[in-house]
N, C-alpha and C positions, 0 to 999 in steps of 0.2 A: 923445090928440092929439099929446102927445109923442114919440111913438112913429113914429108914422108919418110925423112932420116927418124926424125922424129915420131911418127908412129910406127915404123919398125921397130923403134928402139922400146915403146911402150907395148908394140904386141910382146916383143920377146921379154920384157919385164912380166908382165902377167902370164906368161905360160910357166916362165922359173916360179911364180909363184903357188902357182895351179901347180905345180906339180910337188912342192915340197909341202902343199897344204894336203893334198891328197897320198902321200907317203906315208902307209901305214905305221905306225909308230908303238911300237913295242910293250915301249917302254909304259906305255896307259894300263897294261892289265896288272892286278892285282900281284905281289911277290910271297913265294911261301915257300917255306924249308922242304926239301924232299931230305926225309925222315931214313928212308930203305931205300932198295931195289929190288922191287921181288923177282923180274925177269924182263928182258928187252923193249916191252910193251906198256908195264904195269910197277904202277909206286906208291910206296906210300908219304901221304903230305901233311903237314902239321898245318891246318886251316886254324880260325882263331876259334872255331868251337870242336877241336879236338883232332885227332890223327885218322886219316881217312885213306881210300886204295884209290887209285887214279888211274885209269886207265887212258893211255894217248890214242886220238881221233885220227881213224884216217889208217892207219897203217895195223899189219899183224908181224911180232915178231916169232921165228921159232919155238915151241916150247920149249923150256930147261927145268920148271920145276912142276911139270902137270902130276897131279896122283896117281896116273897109268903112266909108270917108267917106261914104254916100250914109246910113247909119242914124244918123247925128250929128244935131243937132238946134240948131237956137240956143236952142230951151228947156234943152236940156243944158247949153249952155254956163251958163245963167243958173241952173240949178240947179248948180253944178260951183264957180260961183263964189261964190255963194249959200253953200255947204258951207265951200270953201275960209276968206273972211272970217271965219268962226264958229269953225273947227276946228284949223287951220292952226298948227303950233309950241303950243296947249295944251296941257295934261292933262285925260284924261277919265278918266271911269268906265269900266271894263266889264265888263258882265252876258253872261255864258253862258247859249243855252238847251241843251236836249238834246244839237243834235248840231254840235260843235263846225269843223269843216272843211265847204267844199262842195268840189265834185268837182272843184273847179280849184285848192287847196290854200291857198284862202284860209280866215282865222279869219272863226267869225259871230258877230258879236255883239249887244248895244245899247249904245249907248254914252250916257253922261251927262256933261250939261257944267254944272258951275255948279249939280246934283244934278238936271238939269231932262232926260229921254228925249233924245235928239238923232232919234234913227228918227222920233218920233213930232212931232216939231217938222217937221222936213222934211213928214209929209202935213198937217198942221196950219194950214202956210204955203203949203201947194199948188203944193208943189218938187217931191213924189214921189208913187205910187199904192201902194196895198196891196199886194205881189205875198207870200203866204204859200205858204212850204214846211214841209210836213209832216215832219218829227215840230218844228221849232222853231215853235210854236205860241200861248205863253206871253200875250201880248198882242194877241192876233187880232182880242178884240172892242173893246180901249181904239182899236185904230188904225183900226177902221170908224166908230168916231165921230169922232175927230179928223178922215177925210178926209170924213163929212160935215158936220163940221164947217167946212171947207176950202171944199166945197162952196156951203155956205149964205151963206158970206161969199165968194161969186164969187172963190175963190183957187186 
């Protein structure tokens, strides 16, 4: 009887272990100043070789400040500002996925504020949609719950 008190007691020891070992942890990516907000989606970061645009992986926000005023939105703006209050002069995380530049030379990232996704906050609070490019992939299926998540609570 002893025995097996006993290796119950060590399986459930190594599972608590296994699981806080395997907890991703935030707090490992790199911290840099978000500089601006240029709009719900996109920021600019003070990296330590100069002030760069960042574009967040995984999700599209409305537009608010595209060059063709007619594709602007006032949910853009409310997402844009939305982003701004949160982001605005912090430090965050950021997570790299595979491919690090899109075709307009901005970095992709994810970024983490306070060790909490910020992409995935955005569809979560029903600021942004899923917009997924291939090969950055990494969180494809955490972010189609959050947005029906988003969903379900009319956001």
């Amino acid at each position: 009887m002893f025995k097996k008190i006993l290796s119950l007691i060590t399986i459930i020891l190594i599972l608590l272990l296994a699981r806080e070992f395997l907890k991703e942890d935030h707090n490992q990516f790199p911290e840099y100043k978000v500089t601006r907000v240029i709009d719900g989606d996109t920021l600019e970061i003070k990296f330590e070789d100069g002030i760069k645009k960042l574009r967040l992986i995984g999700i599209d926000a409305p537009e608010s400040v595209h060059p063709d005023k007619d594709k602007n939105t006032e949910f853009g703006k409310i997402a844009s500002e939305f982003t701004k209050q949160r982001l605005e002069n912090k430090k965050v995380g950021v997570e790299y996925d595979a491919q690090l530049f899109d075709r307009y030379g901005r970095v992709l990232a994810y970024i983490y504020l306070d060790g909490e996704m910020y992409n995935e906050i955005m569809l979560r609070e029903g600021m942004a949609t899923i917009m997924t490019i291939s090969p950055n992939v990494k969180y494809v299926d955490r972010f189609f719950e959050s947005q029906e998540e988003a969903k379900a609570n009319k956001k």
